[in-house]
PAGUTI-557428 format. One record per atom (N, C-alpha, C): residue in one letter; atom name; x, y, z. Coordinates in nm, 3 decimals, always signed. Atoms other than C-alpha are relative to their C-alpha. Layout:
# residues N
{r a CA {X Y Z}}
...
***
This chain:
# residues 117
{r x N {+0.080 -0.118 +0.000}}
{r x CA {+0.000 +0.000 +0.000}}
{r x C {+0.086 +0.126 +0.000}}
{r x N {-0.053 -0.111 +0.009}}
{r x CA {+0.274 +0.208 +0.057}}
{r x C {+0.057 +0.083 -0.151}}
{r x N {-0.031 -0.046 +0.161}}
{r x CA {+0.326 +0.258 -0.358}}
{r x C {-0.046 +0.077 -0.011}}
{r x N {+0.118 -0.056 +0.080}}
{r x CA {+0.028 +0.431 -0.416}}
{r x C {-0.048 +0.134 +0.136}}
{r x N {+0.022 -0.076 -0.088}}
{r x CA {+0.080 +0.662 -0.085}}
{r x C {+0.135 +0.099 +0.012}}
{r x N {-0.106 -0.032 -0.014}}
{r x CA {+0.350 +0.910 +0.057}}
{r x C {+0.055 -0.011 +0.109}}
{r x N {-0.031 -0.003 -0.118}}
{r x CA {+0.319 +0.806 +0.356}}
{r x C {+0.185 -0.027 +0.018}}
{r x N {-0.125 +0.086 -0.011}}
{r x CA {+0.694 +0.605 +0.348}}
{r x C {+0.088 +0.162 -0.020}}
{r x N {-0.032 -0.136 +0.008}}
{r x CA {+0.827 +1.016 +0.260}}
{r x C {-0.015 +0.010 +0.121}}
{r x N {-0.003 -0.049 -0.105}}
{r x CA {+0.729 +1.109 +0.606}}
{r x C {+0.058 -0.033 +0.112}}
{r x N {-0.121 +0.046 -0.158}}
{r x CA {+0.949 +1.160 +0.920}}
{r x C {-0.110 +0.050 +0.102}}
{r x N {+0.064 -0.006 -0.125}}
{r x CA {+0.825 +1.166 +1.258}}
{r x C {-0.037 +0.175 +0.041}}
{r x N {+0.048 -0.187 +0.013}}
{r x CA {+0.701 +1.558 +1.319}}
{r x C {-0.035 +0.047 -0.088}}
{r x N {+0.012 -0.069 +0.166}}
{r x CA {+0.616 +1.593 +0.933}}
{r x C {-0.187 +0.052 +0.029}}
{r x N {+0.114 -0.035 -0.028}}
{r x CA {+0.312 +1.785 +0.982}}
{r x C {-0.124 -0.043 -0.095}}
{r x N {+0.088 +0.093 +0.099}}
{r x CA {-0.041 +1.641 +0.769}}
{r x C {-0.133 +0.000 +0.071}}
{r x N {+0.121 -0.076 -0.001}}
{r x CA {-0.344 +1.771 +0.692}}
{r x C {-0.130 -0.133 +0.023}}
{r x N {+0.081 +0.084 -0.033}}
{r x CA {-0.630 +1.637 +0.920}}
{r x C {-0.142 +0.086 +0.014}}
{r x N {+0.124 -0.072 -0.036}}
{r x CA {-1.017 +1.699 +0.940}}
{r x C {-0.099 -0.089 +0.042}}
{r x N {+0.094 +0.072 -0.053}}
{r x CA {-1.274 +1.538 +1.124}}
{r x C {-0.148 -0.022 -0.143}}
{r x N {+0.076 +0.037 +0.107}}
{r x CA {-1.520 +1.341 +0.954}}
{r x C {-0.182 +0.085 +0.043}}
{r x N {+0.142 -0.121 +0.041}}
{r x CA {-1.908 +1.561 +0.811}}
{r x C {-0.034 -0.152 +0.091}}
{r x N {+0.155 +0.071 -0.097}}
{r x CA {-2.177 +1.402 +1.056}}
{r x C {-0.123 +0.024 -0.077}}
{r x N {+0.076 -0.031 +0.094}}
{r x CA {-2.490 +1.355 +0.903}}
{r x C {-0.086 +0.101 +0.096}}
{r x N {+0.024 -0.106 -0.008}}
{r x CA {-2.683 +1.656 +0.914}}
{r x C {+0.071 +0.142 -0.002}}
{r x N {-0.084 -0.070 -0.027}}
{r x CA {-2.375 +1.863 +0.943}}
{r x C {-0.012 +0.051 -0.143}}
{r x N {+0.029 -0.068 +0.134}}
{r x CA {-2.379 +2.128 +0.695}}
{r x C {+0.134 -0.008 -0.125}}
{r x N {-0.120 +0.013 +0.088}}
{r x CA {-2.136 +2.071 +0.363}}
{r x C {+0.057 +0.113 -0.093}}
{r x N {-0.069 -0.151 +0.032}}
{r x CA {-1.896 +2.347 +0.325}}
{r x C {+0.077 -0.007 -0.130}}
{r x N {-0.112 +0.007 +0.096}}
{r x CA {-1.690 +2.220 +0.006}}
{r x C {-0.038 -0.156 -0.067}}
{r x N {-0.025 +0.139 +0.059}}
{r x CA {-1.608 +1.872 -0.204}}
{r x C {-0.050 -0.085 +0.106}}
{r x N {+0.002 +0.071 -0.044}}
{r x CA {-1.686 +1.554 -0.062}}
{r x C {+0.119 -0.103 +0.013}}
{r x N {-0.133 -0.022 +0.052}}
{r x CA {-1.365 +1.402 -0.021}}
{r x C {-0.011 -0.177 +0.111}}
{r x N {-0.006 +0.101 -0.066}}
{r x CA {-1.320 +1.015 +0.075}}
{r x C {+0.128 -0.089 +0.138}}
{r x N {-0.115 +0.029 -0.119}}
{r x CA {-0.994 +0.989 +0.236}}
{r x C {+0.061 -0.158 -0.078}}
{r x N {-0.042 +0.124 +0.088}}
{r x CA {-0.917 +0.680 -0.020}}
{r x C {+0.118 +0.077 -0.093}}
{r x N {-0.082 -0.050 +0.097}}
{r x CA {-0.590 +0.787 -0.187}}
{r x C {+0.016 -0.135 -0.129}}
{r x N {-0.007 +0.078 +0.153}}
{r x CA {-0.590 +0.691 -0.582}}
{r x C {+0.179 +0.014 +0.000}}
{r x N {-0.147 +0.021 +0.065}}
{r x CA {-0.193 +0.749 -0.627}}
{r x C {+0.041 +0.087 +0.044}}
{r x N {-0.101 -0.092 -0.026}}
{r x CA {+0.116 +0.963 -0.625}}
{r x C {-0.010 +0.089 -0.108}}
{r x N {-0.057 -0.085 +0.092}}
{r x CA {+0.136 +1.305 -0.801}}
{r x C {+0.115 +0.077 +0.041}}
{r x N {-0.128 -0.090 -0.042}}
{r x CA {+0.392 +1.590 -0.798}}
{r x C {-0.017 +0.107 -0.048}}
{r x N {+0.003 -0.120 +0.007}}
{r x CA {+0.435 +1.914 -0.780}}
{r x C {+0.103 +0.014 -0.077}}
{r x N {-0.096 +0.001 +0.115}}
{r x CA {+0.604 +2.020 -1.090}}
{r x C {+0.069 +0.135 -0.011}}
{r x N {-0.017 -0.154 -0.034}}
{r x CA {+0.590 +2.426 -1.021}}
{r x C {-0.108 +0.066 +0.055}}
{r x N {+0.078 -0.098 -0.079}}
{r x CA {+0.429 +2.708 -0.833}}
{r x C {+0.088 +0.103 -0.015}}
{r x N {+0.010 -0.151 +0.047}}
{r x CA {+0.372 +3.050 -0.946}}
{r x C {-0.068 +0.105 +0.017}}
{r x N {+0.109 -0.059 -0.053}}
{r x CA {+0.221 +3.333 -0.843}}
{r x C {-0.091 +0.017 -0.047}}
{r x N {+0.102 -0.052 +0.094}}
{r x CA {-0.104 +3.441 -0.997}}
{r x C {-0.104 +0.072 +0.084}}
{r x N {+0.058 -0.143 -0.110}}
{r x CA {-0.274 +3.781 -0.867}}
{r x C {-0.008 -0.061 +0.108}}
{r x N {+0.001 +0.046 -0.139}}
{r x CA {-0.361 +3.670 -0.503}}
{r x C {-0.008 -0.093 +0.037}}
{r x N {+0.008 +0.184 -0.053}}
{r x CA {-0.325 +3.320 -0.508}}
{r x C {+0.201 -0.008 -0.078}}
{r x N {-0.104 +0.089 +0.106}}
{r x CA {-0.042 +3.075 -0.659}}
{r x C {-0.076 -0.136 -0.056}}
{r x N {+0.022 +0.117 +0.107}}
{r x CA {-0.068 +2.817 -0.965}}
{r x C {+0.074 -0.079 +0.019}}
{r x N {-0.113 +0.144 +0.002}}
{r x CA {+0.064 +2.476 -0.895}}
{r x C {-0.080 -0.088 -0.111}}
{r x N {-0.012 +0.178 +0.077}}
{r x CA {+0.126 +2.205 -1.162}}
{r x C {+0.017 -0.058 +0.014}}
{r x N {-0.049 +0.111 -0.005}}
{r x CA {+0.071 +1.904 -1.113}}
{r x C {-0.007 -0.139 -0.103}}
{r x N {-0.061 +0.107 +0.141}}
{r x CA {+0.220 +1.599 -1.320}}
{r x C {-0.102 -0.102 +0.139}}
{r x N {+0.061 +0.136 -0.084}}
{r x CA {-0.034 +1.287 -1.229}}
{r x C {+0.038 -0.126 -0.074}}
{r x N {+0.023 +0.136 +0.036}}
{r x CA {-0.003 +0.916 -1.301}}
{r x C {-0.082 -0.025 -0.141}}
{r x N {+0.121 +0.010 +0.115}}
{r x CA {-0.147 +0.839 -1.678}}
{r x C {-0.128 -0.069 +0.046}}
{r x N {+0.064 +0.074 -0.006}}
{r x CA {-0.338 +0.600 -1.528}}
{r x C {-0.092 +0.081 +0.068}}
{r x N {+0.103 -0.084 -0.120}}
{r x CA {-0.539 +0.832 -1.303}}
{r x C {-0.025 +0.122 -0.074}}
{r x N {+0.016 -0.129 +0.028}}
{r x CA {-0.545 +1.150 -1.567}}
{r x C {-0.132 -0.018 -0.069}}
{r x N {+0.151 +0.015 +0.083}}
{r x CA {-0.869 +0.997 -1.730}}
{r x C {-0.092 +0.113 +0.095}}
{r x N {+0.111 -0.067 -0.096}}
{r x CA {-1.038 +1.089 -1.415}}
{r x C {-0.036 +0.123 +0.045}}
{r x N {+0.001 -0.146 -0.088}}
{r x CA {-0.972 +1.462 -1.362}}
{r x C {-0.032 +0.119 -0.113}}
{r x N {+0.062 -0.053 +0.104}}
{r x CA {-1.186 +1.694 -1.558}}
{r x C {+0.036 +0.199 +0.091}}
{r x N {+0.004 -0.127 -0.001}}
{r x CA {-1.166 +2.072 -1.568}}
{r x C {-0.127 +0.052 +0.057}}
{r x N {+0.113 -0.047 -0.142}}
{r x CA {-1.380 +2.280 -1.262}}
{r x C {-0.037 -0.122 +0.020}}
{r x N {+0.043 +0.143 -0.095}}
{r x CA {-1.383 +1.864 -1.120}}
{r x C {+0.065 +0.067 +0.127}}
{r x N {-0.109 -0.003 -0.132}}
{r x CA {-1.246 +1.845 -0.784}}
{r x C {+0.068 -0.119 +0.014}}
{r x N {-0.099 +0.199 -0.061}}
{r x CA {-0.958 +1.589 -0.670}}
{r x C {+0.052 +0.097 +0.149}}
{r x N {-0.086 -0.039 -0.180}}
{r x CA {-0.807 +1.602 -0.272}}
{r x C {+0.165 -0.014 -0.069}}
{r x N {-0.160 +0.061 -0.002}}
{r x CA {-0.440 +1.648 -0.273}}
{r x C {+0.053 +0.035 +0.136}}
{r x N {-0.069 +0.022 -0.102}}
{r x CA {-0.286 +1.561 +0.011}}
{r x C {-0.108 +0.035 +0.107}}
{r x N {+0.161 +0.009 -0.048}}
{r x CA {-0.683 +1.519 +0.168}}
{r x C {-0.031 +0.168 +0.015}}
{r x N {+0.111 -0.114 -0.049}}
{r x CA {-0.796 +1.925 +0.095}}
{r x C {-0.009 -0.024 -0.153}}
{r x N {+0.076 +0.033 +0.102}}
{r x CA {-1.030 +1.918 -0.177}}
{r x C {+0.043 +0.197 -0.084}}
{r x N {-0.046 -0.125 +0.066}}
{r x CA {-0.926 +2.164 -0.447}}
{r x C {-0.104 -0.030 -0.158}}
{r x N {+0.080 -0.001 +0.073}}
{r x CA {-1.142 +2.265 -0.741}}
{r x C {+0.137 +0.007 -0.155}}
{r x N {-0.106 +0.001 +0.104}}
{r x CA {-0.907 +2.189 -1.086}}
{r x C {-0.001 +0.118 -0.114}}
{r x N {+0.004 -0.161 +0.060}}
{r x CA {-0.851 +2.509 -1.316}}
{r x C {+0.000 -0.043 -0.153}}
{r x N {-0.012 +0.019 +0.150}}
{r x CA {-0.746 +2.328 -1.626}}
{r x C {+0.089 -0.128 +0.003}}
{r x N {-0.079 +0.182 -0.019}}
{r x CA {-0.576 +1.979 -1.728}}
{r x C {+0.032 +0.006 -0.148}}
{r x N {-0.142 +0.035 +0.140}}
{r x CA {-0.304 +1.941 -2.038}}
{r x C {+0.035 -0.188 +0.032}}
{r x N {-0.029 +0.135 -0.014}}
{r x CA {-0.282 +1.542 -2.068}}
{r x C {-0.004 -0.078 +0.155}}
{r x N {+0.000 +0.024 -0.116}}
{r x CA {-0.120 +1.406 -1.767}}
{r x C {+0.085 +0.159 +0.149}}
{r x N {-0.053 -0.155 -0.086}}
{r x CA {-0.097 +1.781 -1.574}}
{r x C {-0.126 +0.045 +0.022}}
{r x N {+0.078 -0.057 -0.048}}
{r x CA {-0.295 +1.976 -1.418}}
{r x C {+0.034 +0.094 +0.063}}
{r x N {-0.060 -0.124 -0.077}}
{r x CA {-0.319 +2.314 -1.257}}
{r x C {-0.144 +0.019 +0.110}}
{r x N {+0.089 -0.062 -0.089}}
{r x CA {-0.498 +2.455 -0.918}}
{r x C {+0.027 +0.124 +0.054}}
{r x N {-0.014 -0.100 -0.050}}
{r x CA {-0.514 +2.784 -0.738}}
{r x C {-0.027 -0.026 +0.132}}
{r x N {+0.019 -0.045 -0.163}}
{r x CA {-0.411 +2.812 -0.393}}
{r x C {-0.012 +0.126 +0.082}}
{r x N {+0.045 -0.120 -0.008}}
{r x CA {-0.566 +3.102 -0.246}}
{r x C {+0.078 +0.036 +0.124}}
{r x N {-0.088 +0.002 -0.115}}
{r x CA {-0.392 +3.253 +0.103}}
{r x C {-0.052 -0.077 +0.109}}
{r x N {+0.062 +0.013 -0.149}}
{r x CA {-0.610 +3.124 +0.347}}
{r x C {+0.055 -0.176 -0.010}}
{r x N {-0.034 +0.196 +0.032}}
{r x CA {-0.570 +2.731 +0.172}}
{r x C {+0.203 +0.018 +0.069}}
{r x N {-0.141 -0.029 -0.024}}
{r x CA {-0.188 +2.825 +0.201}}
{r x C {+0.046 +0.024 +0.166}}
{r x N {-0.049 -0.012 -0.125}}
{r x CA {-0.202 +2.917 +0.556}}
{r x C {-0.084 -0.128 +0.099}}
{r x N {+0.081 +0.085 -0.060}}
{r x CA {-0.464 +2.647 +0.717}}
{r x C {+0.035 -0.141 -0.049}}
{r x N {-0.039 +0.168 +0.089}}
{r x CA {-0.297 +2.335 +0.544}}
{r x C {+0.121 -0.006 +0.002}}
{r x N {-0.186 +0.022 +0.063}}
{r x CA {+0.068 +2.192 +0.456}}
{r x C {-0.016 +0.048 -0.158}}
{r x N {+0.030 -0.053 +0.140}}
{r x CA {-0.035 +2.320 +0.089}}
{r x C {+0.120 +0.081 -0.046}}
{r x N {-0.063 -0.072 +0.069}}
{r x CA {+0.165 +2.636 +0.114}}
{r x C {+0.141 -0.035 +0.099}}
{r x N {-0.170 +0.070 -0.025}}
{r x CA {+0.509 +2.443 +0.242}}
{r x C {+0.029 -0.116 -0.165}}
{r x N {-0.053 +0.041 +0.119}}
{r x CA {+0.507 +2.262 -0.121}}
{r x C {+0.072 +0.091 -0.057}}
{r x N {-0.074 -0.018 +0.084}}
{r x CA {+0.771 +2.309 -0.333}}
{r x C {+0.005 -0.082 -0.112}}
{r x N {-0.036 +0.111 +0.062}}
{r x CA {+0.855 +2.177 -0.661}}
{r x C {+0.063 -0.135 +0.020}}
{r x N {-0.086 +0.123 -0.037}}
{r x CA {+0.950 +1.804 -0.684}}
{r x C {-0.081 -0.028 +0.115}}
{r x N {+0.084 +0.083 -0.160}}
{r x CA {+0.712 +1.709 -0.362}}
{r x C {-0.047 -0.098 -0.047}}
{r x N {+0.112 +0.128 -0.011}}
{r x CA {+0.529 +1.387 -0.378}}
{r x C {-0.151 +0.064 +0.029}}
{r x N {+0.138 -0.071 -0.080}}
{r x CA {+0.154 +1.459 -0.281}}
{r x C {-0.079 -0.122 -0.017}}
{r x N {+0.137 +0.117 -0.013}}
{r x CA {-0.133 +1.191 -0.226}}
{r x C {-0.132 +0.091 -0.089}}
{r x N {+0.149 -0.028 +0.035}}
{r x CA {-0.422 +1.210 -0.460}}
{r x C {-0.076 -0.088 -0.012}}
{r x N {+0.163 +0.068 +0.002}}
{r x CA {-0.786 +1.138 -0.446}}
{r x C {-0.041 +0.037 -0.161}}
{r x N {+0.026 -0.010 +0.098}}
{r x CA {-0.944 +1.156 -0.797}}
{r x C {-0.147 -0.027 +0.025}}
***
């Protein structure tokens, strides 16, 4: 299981984005997001763009069927809405608040990341 995760990347203090699971009736603020990771992508670059930044990410062929333009996929479990998709790539906008409330804005190029699809 550890192929298709990043967990085996992480050292002991590596910080990782957690959220308690929606209760039913609980009101749904965003994506629905299973917590089942489909594979490994990567962060290929990040750039600014007016008040956010644009990250590319390079996914698995096998997993780029699944990711459609304004779809959502989790990376690294926060549900992000997709901006646009070139084969096996893709781009999202991380806005400041995603950047400060997540490990999001500690990526750098070259990261590993867990995705949901």
């Amino acid at each position: 299981m550890l192929a298709v995760t990043t967990l085996a990347d992480l050292a002991s203090g590596t910080r990782v984005n957690l959220e308690p699971a929606l209760r039913a009736g609980d009101a749904l603020g965003g994506h629905l997001v299973s917590g089942h990771i489909d594979g490994v992508a990567e962060v290929l670059a990040i750039e600014p763009d007016a008040r956010s930044v644009r990250v590319m990410i390079g996914v698995p062929r096998q997993l780029a069927r699944y990711i459609a333009r304004k779809g959502s996929v989790a990376v690294d479990g926060v549900s992000l809405t997709v901006n646009s998709v070139d084969g096996d790539v893709f781009y999202v906008n991380l806005v400041p608040h995603t950047q400060q409330v997540t490990t999001l804005g500690d990526w750098t190029p070259g990261r590993r990341v867990n995705l949901e699809v």
